[in-house]
VEXDREN-2710 file (C-alpha; in Angstrom, 1 decimal):
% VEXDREN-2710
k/r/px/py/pz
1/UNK/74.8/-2.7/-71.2
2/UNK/71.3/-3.4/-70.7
3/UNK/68.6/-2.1/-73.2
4/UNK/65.9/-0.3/-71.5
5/UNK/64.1/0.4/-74.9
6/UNK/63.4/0.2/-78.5
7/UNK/61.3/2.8/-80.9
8/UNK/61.9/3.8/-85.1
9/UNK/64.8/2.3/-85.2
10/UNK/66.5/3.9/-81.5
11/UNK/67.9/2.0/-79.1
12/UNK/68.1/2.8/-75.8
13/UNK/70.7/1.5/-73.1
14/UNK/72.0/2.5/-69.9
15/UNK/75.6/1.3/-68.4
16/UNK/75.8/-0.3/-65.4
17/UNK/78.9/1.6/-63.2
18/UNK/78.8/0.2/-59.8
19/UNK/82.5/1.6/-59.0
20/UNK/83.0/4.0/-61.4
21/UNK/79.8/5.5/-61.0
22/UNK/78.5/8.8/-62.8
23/UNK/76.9/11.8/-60.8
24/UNK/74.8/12.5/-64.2
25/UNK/71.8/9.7/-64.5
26/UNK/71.9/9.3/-68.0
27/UNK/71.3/6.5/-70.8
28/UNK/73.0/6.4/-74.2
29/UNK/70.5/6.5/-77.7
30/UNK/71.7/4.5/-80.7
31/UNK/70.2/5.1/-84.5
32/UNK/71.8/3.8/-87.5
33/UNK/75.2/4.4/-86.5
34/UNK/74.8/7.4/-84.6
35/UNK/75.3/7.6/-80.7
36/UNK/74.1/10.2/-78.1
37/UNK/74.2/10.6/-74.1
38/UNK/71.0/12.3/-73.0
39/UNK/70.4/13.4/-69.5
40/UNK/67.5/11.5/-67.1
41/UNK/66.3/14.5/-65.7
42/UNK/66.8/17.0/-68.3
43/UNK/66.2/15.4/-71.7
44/UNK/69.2/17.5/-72.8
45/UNK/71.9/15.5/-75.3
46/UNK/75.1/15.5/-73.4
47/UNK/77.5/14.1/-75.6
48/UNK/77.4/13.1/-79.1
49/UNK/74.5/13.7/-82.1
50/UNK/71.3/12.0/-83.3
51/UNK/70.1/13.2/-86.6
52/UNK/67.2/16.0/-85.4
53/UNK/64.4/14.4/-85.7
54/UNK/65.3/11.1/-83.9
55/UNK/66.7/13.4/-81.5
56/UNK/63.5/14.9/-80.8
57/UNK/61.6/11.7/-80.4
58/UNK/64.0/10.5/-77.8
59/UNK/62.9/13.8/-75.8
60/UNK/59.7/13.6/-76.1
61/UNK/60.5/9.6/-74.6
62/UNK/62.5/11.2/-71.8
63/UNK/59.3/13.6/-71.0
64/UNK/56.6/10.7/-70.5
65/UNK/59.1/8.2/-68.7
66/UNK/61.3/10.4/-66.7
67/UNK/60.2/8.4/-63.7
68/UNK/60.9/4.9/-64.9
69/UNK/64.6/6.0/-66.3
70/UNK/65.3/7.5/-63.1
71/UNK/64.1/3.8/-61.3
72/UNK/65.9/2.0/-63.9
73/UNK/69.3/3.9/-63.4
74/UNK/68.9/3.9/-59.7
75/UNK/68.7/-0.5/-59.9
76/UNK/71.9/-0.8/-62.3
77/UNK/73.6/1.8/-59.8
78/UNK/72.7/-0.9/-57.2
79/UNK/73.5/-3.9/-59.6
80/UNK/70.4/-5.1/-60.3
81/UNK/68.8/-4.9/-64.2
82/UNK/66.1/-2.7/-64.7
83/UNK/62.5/-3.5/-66.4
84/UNK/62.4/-2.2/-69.9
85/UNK/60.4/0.8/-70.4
86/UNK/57.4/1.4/-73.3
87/UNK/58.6/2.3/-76.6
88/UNK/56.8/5.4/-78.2
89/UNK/54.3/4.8/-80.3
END
């Protein structure tokens, strides 16, 4: 599972699933042994928990490169690895 990103300590990855593929675009956040699911094109958290605030910066994330994760899931769909995407700052 490729990572796509890195920020205050999240880390973001998306699954490749060529032949078991997903109808939800979606990328899975990691923080000090937390894990979350958030939706590409809503920023919603699908499954799992981040502590709030972490949470909320992953959102934001979502909100500013909506475009890129939607790109980068389209070229693992396809089997190809995406570019990594900017962090926050």
């Amino acid at each position: 599972m490729p990572e796509i990103s890195r920020f205050f300590g999240i880390i973001i990855r998306m699954f490749m699933e060529i032949e078991a593929q997903h109808s939800l675009p979606h990328f899975h956040a990691y923080y000090q042994g937390h894990v979350a699911v958030f939706g590409i094109e809503s920023g919603d958290c699908l499954a799992g928990n981040l502590p709030r605030k972490q949470a909320r910066l992953v959102q934001a994330w979502v909100e500013l490169h909506r475009d890129e994760l939607l790109n980068a899931w389209h070229f693992l769909q396809a089997g190809r690895l995406p570019k990594a995407i900017q962090p926050l700052q």
